[in-house]
N, C-alpha and C positions, 0 to 999 in steps of 0.2 A: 177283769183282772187276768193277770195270767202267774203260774207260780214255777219254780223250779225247786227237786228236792237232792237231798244229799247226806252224807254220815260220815263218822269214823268208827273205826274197829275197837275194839277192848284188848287187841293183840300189844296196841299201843304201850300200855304199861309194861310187858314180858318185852318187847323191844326196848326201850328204855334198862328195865333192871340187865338185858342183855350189852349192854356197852363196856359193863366192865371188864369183855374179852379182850377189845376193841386192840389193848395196847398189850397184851402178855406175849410172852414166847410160842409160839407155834407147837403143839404136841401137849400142850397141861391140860386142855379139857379131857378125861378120855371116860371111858365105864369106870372104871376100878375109882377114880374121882369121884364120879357120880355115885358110888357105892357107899365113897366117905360120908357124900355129905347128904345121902338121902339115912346113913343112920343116927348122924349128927341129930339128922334134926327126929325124924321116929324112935329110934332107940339111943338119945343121948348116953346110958346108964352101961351098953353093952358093947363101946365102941372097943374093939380089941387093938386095929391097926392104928398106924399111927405117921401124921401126915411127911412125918423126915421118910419115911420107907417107901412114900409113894413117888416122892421127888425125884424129877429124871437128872441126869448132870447135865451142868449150865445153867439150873432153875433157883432163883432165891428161895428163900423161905416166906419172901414178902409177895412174890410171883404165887405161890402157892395157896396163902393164905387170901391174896385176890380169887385167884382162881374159886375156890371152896367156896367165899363170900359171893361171889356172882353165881355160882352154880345154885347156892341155897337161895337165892332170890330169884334166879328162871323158874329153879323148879316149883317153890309156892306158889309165886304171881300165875304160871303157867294152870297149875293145880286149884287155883282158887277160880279165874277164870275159864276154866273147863276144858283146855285146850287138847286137842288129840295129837296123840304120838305126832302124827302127820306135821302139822302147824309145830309142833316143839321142837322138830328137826327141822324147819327152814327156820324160825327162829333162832337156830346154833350155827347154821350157815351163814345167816345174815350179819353172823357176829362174828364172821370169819373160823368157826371150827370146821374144818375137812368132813368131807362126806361121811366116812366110813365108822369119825370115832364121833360125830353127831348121830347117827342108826344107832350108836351101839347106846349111847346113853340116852336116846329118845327110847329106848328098847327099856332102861333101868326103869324109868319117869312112867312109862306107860303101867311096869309091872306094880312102881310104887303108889299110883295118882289116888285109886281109891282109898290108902292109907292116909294119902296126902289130906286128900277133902277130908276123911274125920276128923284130920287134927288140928285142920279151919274150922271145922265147924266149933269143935269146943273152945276153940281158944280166938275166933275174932273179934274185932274191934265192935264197939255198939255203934261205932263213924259209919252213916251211910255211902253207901259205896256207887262212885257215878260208871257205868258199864255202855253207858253207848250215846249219842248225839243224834238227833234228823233234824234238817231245817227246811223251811220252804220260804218261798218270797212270792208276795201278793204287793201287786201293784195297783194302789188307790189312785185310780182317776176322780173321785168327789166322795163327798159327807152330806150327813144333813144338814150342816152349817157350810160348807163350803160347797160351790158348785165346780172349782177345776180345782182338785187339790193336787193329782200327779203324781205323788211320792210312794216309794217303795217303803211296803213295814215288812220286817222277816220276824217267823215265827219260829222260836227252838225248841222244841223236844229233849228234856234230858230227860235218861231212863237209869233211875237210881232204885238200889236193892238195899231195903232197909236190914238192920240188923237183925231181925225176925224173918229174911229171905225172902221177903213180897216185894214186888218190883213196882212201884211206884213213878209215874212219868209227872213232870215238873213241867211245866209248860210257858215259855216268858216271851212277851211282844216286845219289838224293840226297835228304834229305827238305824237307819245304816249309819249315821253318828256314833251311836251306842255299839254298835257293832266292832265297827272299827278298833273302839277303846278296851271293848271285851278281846278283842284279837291280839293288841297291842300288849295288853296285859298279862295275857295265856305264853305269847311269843317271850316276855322279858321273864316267866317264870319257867319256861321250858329251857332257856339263855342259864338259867339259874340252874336248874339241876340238871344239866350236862356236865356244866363248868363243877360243880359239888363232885359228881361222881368221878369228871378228869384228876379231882385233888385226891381224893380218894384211894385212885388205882395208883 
């Protein structure tokens, strides 16, 4: 037989919650943003400012209120998946925020993220959580029942982190049939929450 392997990132999810940049005005991500909505979410009780005073002219309040909603979803997904300052600034680029004011609020994230993981830890879901994909493909020249069988089985790897923070690997054979259909099905759910979060923004 022979096999080939391969994966996806966990960045996956923090790209995703980052699209709701995708369509705002140029200049609403910035620090002082990122200041709102890292006390939004750590010190809901102590928020002093308030989100009309941060608004620049030209911005709605519906612009704003995207804004604040995508930033509180980079920075947990980001915070929950362990991501470093590094990776959370090209994640704000890739979502079209400017250099200087992605530094500045990968700068805020970095200073908040230990806060951040505390307040995953107490409050997430008991939903096991899937953090990474490998596959490999083994190519069946015969069995013991067959002497030329010839077909490819691919083996998956999922590495899932149970609610109790043990990371548990899932392991499922399948043939390239099965494949397909798992791909087919990933693809029209992925088709799905783009389209959600385009309604959204």
């Amino acid at each position: 037989f022979f096999w080939l392997r391969g994966g996806v990132s966990s960045m996956a999810a923090v790209n995703v919650a980052g699209t709701a940049f995708s369509e705002l005005p140029p200049g609403l991500v910035t620090s002082s943003l990122a200041s709102f909505a890292l006390r939004a979410i750590l010190t809901p009780d102590e928020q002093s400012a308030s989100l009309e005073e941060l608004t620049p002219p030209g911005a709605s309040s519906a612009d704003m209120k995207t804004a604040v909603a995508g930033l509180t979803s980079v920075l947990l997904e980001s915070a929950k998946q362990d991501l470093s300052a590094q990776d959370f600034r090209a994640v704000l680029q890739d979502s079209g925020i400017g250099l200087e004011d992605a530094e500045k609020v990968a700068n805020e994230y970095e200073t908040s993220k230990a806060s951040l993981r505390r307040l995953l830890g107490r409050t997430q879901f008991s939903l096991p959580n899937l953090v990474g994909i490998k596959w490999r493909l083994d190519h069946v020249v015969k069995s013991k029942n067959l002497s030329h069988l010839n077909q490819p089985v691919f083996m998956l790897r999922f590495n899932i982190i149970q609610s109790n923070g043990q990371e548990e690997p899932l392991e499922v054979t399948c043939s390239e049939e099965h494949l397909r259909e798992l791909y087919s099905t990933l693809t029209q759910a992925t088709h799905q929450v783009n389209s959600t979060l385009k309604q959204l923004s």
